[in-house]
N, CA, C and O atoms as CSV, one atom per row, in Angstrom:
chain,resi,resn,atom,element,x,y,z
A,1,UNK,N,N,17.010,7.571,-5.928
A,1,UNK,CA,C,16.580,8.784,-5.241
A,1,UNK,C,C,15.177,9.205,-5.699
A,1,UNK,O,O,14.287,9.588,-4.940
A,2,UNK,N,N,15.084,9.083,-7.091
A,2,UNK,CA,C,13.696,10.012,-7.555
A,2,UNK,C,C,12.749,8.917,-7.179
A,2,UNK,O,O,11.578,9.284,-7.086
A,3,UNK,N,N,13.011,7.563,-6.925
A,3,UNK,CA,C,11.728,6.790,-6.849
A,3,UNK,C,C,11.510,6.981,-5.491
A,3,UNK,O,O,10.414,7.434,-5.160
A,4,UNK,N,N,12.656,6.627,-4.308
A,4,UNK,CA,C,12.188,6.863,-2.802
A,4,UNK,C,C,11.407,8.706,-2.935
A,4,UNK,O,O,10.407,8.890,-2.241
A,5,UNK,N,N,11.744,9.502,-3.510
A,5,UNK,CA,C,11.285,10.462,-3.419
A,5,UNK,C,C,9.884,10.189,-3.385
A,5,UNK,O,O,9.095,10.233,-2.441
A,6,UNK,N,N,9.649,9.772,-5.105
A,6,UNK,CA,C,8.052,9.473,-5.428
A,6,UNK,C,C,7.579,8.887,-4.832
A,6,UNK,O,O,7.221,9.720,-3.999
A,7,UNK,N,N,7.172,7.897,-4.463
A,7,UNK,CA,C,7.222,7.146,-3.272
A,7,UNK,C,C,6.212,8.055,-2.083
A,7,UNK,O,O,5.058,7.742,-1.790
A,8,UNK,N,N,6.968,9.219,-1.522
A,8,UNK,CA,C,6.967,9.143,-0.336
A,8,UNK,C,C,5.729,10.597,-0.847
A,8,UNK,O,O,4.634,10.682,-0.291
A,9,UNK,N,N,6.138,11.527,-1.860
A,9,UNK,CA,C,5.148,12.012,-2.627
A,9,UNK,C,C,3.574,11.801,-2.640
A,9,UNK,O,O,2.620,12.466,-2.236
A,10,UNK,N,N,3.736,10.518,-3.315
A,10,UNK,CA,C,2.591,9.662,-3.422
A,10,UNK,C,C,1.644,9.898,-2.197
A,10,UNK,O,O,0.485,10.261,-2.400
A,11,UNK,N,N,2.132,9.694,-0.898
A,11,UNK,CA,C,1.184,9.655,0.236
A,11,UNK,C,C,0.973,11.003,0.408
A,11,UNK,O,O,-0.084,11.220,1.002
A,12,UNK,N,N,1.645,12.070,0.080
A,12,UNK,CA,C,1.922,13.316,0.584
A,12,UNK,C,C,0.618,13.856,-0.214
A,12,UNK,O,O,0.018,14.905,0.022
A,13,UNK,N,N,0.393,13.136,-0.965
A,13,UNK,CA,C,-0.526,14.101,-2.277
A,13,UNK,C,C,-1.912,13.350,-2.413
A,13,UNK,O,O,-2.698,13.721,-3.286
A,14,UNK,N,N,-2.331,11.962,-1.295
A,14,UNK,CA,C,-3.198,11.225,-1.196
A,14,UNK,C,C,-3.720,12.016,0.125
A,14,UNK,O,O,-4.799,12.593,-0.017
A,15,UNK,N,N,-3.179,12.099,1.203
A,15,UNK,CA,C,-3.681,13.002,2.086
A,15,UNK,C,C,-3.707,14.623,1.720
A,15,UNK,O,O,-4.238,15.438,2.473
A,16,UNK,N,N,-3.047,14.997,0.435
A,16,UNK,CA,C,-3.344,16.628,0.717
A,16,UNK,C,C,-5.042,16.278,-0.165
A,16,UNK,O,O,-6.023,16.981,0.079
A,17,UNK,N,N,-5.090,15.074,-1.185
A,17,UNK,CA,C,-6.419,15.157,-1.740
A,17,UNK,C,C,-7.441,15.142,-0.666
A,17,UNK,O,O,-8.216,16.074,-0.453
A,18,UNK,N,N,-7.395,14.000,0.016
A,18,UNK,CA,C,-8.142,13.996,1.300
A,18,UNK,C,C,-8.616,15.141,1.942
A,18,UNK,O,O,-9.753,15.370,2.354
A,19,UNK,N,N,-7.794,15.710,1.973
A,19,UNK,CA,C,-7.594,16.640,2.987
A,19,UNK,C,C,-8.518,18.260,2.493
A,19,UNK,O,O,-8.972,19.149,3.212
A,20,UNK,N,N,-8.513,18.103,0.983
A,20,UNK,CA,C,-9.717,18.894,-0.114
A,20,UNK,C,C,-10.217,18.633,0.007
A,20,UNK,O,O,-10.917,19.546,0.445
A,21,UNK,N,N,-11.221,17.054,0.026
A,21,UNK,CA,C,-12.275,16.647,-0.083
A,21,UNK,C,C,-12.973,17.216,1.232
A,21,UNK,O,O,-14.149,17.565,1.131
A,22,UNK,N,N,-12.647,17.275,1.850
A,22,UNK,CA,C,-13.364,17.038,3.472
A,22,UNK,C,C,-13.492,18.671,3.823
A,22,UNK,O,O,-14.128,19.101,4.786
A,23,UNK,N,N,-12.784,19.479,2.882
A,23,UNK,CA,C,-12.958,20.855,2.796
A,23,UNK,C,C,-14.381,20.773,1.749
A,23,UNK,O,O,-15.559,20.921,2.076
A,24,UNK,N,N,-14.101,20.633,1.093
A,24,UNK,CA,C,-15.141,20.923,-0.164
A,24,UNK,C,C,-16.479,20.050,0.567
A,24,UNK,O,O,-17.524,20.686,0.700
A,25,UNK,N,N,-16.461,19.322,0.802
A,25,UNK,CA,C,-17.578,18.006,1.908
A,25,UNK,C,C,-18.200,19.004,2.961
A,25,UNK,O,O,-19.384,19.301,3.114
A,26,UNK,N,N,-17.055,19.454,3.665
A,26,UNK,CA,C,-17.694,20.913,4.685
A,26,UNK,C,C,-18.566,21.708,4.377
A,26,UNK,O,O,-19.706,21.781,4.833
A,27,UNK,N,N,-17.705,22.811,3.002
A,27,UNK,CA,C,-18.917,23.843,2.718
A,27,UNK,C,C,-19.788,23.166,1.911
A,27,UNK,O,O,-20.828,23.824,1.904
A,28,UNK,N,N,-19.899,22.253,1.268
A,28,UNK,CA,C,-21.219,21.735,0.814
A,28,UNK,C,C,-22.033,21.477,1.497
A,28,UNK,O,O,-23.116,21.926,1.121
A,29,UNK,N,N,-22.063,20.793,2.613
A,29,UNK,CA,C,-22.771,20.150,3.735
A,29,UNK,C,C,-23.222,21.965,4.371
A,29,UNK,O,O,-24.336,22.487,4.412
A,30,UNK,N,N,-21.858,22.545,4.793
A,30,UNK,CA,C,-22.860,23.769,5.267
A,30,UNK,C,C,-23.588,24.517,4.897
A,30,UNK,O,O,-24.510,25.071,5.495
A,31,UNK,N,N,-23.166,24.632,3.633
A,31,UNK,CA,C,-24.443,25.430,2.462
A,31,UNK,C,C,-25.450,24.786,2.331
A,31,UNK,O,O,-26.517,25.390,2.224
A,32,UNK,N,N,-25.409,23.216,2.295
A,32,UNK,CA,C,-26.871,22.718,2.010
A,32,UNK,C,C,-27.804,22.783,3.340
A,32,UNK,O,O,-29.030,22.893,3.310
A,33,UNK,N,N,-27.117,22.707,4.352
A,33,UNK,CA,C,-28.161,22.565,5.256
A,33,UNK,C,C,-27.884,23.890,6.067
A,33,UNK,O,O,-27.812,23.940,7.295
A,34,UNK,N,N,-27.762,24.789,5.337
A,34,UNK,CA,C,-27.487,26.040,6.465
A,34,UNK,C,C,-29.045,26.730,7.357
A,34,UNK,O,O,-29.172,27.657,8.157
A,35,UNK,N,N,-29.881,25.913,6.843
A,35,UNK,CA,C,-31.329,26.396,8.190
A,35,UNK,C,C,-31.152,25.652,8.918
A,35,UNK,O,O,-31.563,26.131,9.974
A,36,UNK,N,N,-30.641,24.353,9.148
A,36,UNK,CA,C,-30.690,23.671,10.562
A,36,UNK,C,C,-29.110,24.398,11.016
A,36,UNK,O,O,-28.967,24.826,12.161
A,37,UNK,N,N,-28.213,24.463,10.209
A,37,UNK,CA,C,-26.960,25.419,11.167
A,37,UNK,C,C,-27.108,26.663,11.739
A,37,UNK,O,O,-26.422,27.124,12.651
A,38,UNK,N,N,-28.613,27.527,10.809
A,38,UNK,CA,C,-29.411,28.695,11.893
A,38,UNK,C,C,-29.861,28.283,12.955
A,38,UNK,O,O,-29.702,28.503,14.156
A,39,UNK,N,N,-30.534,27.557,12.227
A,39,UNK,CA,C,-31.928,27.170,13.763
A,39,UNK,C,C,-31.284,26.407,15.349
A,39,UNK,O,O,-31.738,26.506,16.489
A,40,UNK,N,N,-30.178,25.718,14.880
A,40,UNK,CA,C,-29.448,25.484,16.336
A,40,UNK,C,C,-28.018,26.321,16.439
A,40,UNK,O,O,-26.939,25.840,16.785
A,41,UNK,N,N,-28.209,27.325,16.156
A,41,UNK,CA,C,-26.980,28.288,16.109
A,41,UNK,C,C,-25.766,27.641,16.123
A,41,UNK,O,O,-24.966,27.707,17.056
A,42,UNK,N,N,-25.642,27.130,15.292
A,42,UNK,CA,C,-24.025,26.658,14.789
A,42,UNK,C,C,-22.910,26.926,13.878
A,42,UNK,O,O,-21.906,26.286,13.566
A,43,UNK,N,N,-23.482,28.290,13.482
A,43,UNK,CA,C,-22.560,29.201,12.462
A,43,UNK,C,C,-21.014,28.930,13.319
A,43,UNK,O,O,-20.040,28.497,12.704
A,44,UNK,N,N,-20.982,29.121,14.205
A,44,UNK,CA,C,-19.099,29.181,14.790
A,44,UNK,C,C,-18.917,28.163,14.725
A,44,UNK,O,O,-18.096,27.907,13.844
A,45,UNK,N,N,-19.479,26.879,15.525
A,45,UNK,CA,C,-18.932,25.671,15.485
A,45,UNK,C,C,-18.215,25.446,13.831
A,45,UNK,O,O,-17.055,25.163,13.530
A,46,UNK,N,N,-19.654,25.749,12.779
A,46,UNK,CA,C,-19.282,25.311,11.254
A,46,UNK,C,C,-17.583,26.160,10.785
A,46,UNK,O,O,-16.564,25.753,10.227
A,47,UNK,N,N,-18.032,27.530,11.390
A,47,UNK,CA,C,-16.844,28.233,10.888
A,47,UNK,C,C,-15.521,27.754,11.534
A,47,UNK,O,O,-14.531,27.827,10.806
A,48,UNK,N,N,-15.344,27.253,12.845
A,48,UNK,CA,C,-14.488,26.758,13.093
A,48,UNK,C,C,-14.227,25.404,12.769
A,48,UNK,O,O,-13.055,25.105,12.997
A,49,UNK,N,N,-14.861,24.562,12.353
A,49,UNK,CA,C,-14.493,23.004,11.546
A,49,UNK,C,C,-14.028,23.480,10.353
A,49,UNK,O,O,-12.862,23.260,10.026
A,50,UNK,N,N,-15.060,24.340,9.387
A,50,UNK,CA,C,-13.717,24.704,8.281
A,50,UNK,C,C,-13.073,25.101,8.352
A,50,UNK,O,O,-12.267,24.807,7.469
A,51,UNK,N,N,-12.691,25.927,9.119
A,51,UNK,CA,C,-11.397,26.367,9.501
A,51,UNK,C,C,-9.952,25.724,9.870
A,51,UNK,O,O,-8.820,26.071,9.536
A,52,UNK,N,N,-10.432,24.615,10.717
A,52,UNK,CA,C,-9.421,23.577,11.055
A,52,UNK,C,C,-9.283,22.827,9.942
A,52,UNK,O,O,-8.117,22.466,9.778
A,53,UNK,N,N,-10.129,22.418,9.020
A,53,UNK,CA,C,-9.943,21.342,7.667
A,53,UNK,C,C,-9.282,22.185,7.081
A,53,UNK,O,O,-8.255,21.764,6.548
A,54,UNK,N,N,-9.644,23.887,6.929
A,54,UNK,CA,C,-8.671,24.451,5.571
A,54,UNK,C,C,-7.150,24.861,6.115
A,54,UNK,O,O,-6.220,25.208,5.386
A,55,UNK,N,N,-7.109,24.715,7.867
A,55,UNK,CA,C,-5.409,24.618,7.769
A,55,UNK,C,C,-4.770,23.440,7.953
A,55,UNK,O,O,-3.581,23.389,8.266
A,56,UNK,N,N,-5.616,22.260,7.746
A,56,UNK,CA,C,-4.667,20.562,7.606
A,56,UNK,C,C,-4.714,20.782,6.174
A,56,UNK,O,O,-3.853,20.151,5.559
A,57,UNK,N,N,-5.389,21.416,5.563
A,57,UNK,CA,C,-5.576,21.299,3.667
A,57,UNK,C,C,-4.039,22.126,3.589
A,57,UNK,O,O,-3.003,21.560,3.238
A,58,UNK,N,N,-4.117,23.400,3.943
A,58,UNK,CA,C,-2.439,24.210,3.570
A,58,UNK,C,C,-1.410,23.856,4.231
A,58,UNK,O,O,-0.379,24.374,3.803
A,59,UNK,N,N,-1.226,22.898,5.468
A,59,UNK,CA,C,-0.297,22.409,5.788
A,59,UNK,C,C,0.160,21.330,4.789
A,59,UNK,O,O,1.345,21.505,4.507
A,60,UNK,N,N,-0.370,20.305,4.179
A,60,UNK,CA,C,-0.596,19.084,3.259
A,60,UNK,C,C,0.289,19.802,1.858
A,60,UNK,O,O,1.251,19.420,1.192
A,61,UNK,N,N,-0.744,21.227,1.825
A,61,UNK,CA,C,0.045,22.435,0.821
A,61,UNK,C,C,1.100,22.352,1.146
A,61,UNK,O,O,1.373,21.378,0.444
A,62,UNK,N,N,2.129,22.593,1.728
A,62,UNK,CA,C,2.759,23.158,2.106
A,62,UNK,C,C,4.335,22.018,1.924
A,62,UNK,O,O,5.405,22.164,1.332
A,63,UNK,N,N,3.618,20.676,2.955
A,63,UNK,CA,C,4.273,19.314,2.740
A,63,UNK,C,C,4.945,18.894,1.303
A,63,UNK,O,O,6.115,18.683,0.984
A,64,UNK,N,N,3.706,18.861,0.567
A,64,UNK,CA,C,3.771,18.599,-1.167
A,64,UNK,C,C,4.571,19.796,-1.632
A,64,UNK,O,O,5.506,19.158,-2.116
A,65,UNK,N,N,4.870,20.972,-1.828
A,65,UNK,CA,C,5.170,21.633,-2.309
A,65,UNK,C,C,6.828,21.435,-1.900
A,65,UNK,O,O,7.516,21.047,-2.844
A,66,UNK,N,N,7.501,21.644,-0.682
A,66,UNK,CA,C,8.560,21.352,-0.400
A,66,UNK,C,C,9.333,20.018,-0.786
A,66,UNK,O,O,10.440,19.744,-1.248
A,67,UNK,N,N,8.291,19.374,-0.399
A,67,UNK,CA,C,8.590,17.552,-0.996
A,67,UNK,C,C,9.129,17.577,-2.588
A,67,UNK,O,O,10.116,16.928,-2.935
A,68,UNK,N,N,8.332,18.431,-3.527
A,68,UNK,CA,C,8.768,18.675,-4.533
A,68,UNK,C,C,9.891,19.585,-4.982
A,68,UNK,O,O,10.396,19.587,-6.105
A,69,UNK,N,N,10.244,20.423,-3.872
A,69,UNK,CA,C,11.253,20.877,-3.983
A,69,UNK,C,C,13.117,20.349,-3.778
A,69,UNK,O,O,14.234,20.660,-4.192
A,70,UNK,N,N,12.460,19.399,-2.878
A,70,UNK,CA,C,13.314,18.637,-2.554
A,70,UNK,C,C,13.751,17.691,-3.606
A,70,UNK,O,O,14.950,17.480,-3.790
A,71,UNK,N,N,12.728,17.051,-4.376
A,71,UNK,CA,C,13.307,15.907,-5.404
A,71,UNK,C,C,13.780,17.089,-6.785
A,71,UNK,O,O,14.764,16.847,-7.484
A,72,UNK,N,N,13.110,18.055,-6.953
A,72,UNK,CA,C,14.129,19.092,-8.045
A,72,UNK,C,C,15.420,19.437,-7.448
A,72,UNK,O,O,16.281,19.418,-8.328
A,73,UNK,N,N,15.744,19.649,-6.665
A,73,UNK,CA,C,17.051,19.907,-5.933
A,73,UNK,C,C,17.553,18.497,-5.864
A,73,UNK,O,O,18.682,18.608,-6.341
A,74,UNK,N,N,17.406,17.411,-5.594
A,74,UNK,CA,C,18.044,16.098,-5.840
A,74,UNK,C,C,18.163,15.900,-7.142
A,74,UNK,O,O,19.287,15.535,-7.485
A,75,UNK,N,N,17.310,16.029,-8.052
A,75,UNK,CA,C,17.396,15.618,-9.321
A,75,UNK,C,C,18.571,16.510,-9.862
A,75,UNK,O,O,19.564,15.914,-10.280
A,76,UNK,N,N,18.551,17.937,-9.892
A,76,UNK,CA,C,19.389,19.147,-10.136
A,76,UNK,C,C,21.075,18.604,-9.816
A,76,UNK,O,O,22.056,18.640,-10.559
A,77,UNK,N,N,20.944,18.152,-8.536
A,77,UNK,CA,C,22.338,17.931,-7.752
A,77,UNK,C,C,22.848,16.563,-8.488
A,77,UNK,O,O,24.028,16.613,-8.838
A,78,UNK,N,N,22.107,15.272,-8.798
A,78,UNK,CA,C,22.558,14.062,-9.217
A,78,UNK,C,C,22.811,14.843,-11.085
A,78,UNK,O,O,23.683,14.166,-11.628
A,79,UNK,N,N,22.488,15.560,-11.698
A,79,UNK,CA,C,22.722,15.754,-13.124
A,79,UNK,C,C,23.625,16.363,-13.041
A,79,UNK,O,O,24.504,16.071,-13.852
A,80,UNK,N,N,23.974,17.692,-11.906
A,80,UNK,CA,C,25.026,18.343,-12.507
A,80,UNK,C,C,26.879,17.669,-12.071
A,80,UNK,O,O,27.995,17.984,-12.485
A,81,UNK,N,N,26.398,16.692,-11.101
A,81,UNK,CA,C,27.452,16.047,-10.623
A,81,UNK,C,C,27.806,14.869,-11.872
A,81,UNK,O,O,28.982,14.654,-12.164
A,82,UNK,N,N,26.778,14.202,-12.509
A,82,UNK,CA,C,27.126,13.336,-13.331
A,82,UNK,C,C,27.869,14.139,-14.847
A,82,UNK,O,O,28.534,13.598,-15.731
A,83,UNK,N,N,27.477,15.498,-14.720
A,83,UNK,CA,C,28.063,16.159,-15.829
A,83,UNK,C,C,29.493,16.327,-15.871
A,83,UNK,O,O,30.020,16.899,-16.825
């Protein structure tokens, strides 16, 4: 159980990294070049791309966190039954 768990973890927590990077990649990129995001007025477009990256980032949150809830509740359930 705990290894199919980990396992499946593993990817869960490779895309939630991903899924930071490309947040953190965003506002860097928009902070560094925020006179060409003036000069062709692209403040919304920017605000709405981070926006969409920072809710695939808390969904990913969200995935991982339950995922882990799930293998403590398996782990919990296989110990107290073997007790």
């Amino acid at each position: 159980f705990t290894f199919a768990v980990t396992r499946l973890r593993v990817s869960q927590r490779k895309s939630q990294n991903e899924a930071s990077n490309a947040v953190s990649n965003c506002a860097v990129d928009s902070l560094l070049n925020f006179e060409t995001v003036k000069y062709f007025a692209a403040e919304n477009a920017e605000a709405a791309r981070y926006e969409s990256l920072r809710k695939e980032l808390n969904n990913n949150s969200i995935t991982v966190a339950s995922s882990l809830a799930v293998l403590n509740l398996g782990q919990s359930a296989i110990v107290q039954v073997g007790l």
